[in-house]
C-alpha positions in Angstrom: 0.0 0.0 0.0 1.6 3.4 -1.3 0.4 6.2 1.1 0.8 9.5 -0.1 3.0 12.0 2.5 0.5 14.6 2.9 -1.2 11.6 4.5 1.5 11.0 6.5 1.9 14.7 7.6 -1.8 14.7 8.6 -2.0 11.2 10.0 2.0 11.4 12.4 0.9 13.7 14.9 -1.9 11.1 16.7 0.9 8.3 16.0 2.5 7.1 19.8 5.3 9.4 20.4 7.9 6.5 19.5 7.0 6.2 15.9 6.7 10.0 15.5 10.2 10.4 16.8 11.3 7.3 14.8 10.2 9.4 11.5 11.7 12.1 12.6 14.9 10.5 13.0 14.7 8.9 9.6 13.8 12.3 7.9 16.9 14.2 9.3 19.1 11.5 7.6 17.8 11.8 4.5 19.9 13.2 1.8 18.2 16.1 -0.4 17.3 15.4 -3.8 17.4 17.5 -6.9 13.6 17.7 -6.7 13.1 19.0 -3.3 14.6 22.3 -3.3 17.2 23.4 -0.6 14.5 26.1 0.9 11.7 23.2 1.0 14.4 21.0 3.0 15.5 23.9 5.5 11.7 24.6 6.5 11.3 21.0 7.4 14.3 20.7 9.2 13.4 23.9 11.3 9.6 22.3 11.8 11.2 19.4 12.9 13.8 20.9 15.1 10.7 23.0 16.7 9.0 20.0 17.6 11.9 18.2 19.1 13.0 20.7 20.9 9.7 21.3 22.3 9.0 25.1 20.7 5.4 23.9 19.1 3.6 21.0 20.3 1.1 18.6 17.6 -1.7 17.5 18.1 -3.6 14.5 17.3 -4.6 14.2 13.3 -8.2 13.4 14.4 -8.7 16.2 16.4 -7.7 18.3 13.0 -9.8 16.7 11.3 -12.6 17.2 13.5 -11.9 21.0 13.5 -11.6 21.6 9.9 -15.0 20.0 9.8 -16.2 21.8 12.2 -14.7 25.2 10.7 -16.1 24.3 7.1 -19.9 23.5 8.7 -19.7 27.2 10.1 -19.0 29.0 6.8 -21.3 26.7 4.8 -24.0 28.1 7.5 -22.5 31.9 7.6 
């Protein structure tokens, strides 16, 4: 099963903290590739670094789901 990354983005954060940080790990070894530009690479990095280090803090997928449902209900009824 091929899952695509935004998937991955939106799904990690309600993963157990262990395979979160296992990613994480896996993504800062990664080398860059011609396709992902050095700018793209650097803002991951940094997003990573922030939640490592404990600057931002994520929260589960399924509770951004909910609130982007939630958020989309109240301007279909504005």
């Amino acid at each position: 099963m091929i899952v695509s990354f935004n998937t991955v983005l939106a799904e990690a954060p309600s993963w157990p903290a262990d395979n979160s940080a296992r990613l994480i790990k896996r993504q800062n070894s990664l080398p860059i590739t011609p396709d992902l530009e050095a700018e793209q690479s650097q803002e991951v990095r940094r997003r990573i670094n922030d939640v490592l280090t404990g600057h931002v803090s994520t929260i589960p997928g399924e509770q951004v789901f909910t609130e982007i449902q939630q958020s989309l209900a109240r301007r279909r009824s504005a």
